[in-house]
N, C-alpha and C positions, 0 to 999 in steps of 0.2 A: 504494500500500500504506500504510494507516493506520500511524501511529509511524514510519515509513521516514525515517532520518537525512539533510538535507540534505546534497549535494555540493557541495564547493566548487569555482569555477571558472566559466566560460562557458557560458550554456543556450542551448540551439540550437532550445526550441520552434517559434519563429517563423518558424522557415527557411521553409516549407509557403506561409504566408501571406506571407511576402515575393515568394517565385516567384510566389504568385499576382499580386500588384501588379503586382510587373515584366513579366507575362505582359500586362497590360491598360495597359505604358506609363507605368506611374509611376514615377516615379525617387528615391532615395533621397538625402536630404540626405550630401553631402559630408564631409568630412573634410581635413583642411589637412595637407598632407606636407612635407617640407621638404627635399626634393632632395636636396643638402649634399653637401658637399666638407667632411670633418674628417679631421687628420690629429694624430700624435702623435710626437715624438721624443727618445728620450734624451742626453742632452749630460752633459756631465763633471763638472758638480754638482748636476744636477736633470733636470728633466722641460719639456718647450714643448708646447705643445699649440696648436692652429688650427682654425680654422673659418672659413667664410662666414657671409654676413648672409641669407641670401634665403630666404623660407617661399613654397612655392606651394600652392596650392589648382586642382588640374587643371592648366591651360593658363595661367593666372592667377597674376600674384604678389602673394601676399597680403600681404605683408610686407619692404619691402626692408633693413630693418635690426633683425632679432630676433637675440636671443642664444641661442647654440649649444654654449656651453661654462657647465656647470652645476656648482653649489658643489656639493658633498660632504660635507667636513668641511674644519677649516682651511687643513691638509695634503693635501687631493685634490682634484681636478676632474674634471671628466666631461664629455666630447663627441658630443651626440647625433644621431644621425640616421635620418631613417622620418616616424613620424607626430608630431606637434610635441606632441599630448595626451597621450602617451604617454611621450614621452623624456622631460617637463617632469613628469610626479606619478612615474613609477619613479625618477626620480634626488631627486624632493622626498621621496620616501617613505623610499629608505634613507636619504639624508641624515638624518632627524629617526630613524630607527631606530640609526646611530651617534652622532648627538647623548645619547641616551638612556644610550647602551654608557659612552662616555664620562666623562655624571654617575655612573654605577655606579661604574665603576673608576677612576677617576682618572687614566685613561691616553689617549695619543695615540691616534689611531684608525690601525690601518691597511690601506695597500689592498688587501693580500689579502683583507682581511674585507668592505670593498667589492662587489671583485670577487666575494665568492661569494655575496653575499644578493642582488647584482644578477642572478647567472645561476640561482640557485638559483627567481627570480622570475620569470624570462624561461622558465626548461624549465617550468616548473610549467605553462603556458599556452600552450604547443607551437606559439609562435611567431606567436600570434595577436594577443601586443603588439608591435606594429611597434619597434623602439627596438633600433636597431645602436651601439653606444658606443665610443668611445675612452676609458679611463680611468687616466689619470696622476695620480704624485702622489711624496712624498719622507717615507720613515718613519724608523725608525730602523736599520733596512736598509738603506739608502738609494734611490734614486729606481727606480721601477716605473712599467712600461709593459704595458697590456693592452689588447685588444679584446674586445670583447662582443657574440656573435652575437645576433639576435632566438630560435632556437630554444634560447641557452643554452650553448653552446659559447666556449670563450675560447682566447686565443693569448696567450703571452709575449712581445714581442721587443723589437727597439732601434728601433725606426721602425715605424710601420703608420697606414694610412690606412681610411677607410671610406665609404660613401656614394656617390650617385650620380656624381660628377668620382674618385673612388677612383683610376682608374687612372692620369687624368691625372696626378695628386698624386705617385701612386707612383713615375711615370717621373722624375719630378724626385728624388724623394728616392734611387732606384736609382742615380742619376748625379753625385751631391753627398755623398751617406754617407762618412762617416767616422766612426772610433774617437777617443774625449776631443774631440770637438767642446768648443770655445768657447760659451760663454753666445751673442754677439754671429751666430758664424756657425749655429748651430743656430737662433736667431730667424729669421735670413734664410733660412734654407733650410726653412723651415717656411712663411714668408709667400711665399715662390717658390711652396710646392708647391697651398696654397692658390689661388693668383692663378692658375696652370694651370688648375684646377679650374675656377675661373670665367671663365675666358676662354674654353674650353673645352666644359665643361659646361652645356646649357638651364637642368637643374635647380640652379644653382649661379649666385652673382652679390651684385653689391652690392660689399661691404667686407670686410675681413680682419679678425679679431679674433685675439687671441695671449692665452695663462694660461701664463708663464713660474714655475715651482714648484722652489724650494730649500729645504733643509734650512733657512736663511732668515727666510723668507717666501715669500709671494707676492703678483707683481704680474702685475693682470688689464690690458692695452692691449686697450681697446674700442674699437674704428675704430682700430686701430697704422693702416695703410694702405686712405685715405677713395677707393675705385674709381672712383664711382659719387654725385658730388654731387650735392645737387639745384639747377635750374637759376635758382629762384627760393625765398625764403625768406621768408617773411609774417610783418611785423614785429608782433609781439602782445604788449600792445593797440598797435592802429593808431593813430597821434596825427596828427590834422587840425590845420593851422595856420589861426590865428584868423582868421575874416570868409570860411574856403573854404564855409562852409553856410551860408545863410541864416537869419536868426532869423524864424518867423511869430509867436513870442507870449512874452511872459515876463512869469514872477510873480516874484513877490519876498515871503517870509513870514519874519517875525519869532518865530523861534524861541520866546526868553521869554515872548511873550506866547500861543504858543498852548500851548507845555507849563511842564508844572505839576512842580516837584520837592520831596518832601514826605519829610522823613529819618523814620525809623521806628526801632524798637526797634534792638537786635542782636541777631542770633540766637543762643539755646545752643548750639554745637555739640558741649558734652560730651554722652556716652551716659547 
């Protein structure tokens, strides 16, 4: 229909001619999922938060040490899990949409308002952006703890997990909880329930990462607990000790005499 106002959202044209490929055997490029084991807990002056390292792609790891826990604002983080293109521009997009908020008002961001532009984004597209989130953080409220379903739905609580090791995670956290947890024991019992995950879990592996979140600061521990080293490390650049290669030929040129340096004006650089 001429003049007919564009919809916003996902077009599903294509569907027709994709069955037809896939009807004749062709297969559609990939997409990178990222398993994951992320988990979140509140403690007695902040927020921890956890993840694995491992992105796979199928059967395949695509990645044994990506980050899974994403900035927000200074005060929030976020832990993603689903498809890794997904979790990484939804949590870059509101971030720079509370960036924005922020220069307007002159005020701390906080994570309710997170929380609802993230699900407000995820319902809009009924589940079609992969991207399950944990998202912590400490306002002036003080510290907050949510989940973010892919269709949009959220949870409050003092611990929750999500992702592929989800449950492994949660058996740990179900048998360790306690109320006014310590800085120190809320770490460990977040990197416990992580390491479940991946001991556990296919989709899940590598290293532990922690975003421990106070009224504060915060402090990100990237590789807190390295699982998973590598068994060799290529020292770059490679340094050969002299007379190990052979010389076949050498020149030798005298700089001054092949270039020429010839001082010129200086330039105006007023407008």
């Amino acid at each position: 229909m001429a003049g007919a106002s564009q919809q916003g959202g996902f077009a599903f044209d294509l569907c027709k001619r994709n069955e037809f490929f896939e009807a004749k055997g062709v297969k559609h490029p990939g997409f990178t999922k990222t398993g994951t084991t992320i988990a979140g807990i509140i403690f007695k002056d902040g927020v921890v938060l956890g993840a694995d390292t491992r992105s796979t792609a199928g059967t395949t790891v695509a990645d044994k040490n990506c980050e899974k826990i994403h900035y927000i604002a200074p005060n929030i983080y976020c832990c993603g899990a689903g498809t890794a293109a997904d979790t990484e521009n939804v949590t870059g997009m509101v971030a720079s949409q509370l960036e924005l908020h922020r220069y307007a008002t002159g005020a701390q961001s906080r994570v309710v308002t997170a929380m609802t532009l993230l699900k407000g984004h995820l319902f809009k597209y009924q589940g079609h952006v992969s991207a399950a989130l944990v998202l912590g953080g400490v306002d002036f409220r003080g510290p907050h703890l949510f989940t973010v379903y892919p269709h949009g739905s959220t949870d409050s609580l003092p611990y929750c997990t999500m992702g592929s090791g989800s449950l492994n995670a949660m058996a740990v956290f179900e048998s360790g909880y306690k109320d006014d947890l310590t800085r120190e024991e809320a770490m460990d019992l977040v990197a416990r329930a992580i390491r479940s995950g991946i001991m556990n879990d296919l989709g899940s592996g590598s290293n532990v990462d922690l975003c421990i979140i106070t009224k504060d600061g915060v402090e990100y521990l990237r590789n807190h607990e390295y699982l998973q080293a590598k068994t060799y490390e290529r020292q770059f650049p490679q340094k050969f000790a002299s007379g190990s290669v052979p010389v076949v030929r050498e020149r030798i040129y005298d700089i001054k005499k092949v270039v020429t340096v010839v001082e010129g004006e200086p330039m105006d650089m007023e407008a």
